[in-house]
N, C-alpha and C positions, 0 to 999 in steps of 0.2 A: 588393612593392607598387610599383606605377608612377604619377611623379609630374611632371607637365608644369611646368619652369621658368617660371613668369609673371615679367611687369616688377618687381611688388612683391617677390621672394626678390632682386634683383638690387641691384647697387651702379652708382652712374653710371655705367661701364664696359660694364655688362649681365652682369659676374659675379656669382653665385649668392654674397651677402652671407653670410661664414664662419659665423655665429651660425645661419641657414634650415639648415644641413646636420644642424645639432643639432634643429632644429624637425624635419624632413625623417623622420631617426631615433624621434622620439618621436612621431608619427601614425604607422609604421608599427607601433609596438608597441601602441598604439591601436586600432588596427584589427583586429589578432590577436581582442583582445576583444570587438569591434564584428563583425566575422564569425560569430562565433559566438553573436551574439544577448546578448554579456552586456557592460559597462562595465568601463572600468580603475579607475572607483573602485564599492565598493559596501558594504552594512553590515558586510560581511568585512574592508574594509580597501582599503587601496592602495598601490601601490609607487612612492618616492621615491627620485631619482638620488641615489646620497650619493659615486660617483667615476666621471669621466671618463677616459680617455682618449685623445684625437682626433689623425691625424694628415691632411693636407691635403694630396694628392698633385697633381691637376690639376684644371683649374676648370670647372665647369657654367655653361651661359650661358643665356641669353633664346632661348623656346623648345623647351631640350633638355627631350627625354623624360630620365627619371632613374630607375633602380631601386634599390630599398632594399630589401637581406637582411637576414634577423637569424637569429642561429645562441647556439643556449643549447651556452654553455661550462661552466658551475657552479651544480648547485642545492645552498642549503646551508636550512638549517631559518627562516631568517626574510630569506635575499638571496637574489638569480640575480647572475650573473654572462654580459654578452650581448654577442657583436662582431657592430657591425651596419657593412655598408658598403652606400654610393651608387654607384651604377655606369652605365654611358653607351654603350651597345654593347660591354657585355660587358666592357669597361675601368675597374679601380677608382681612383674620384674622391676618395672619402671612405674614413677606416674609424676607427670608436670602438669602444672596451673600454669597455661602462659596468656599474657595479655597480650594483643597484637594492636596496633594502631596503624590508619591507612593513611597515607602519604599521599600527594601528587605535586611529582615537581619539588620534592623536598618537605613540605607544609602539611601538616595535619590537618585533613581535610573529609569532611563528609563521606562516607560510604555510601554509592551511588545503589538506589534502588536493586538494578540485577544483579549487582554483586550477593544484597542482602537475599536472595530469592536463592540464589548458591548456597548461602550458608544456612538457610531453613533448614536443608537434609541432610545436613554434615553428622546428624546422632547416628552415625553409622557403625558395626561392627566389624 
């Protein structure tokens, strides 16, 4: 997913404010679901970040175009496991390891089959 740097992600400097790379990461796994016509939350359930881990290579600025891959590492019976990185002419800016866990109604609970049929082709570019 390709994402234009506006004024508002930036810090007085005009670098992409550390926190937006994390926004950045989660509208593209948003959008996985929104492509396909269905939402990231629904009466099925939804999936909550319950671990990070982010490291901060070099900086996006005001005006950069920025892309965000997300590559499925681990399905387990109620988490994913997903490294997404930001990238800037091919160059990685960003990259997080996040564990996501599915909900419903509060409770950790089973990822229902078509969810998991969604996340088969999430290795996308």
């Amino acid at each position: 997913m390709k994402i234009r740097v506006y004024y508002e992600d930036t810090d007085a400097a005009g670098i992409v404010y550390y926190a937006n790379y994390l926004k950045f990461c989660e509208r593209a796994r948003s959008e996985q679901f929104f492509a396909r016509g269905l939402s990231p939350e629904s009466e099925d359930g939804y999936f909550v970040v319950k671990k990070v881990e982010a490291e901060y290579l070099k900086p996006a600025t005001l005006g950069d175009m920025v892309e965000v891959t997300t590559e499925l590492l681990e399905k387990r019976g109620a988490s994913i496991v997903l490294m997404q990185k930001v990238l800037k002419d091919g160059d990685t800016l960003f990259t997080m390891k996040v564990k996501l866990a599915f909900l419903k109604e509060g409770r950790v609970c089973k990822i229902p089959p078509h969810i998991y049929s969604i996340l088969s082709d999430w290795n996308e570019s």
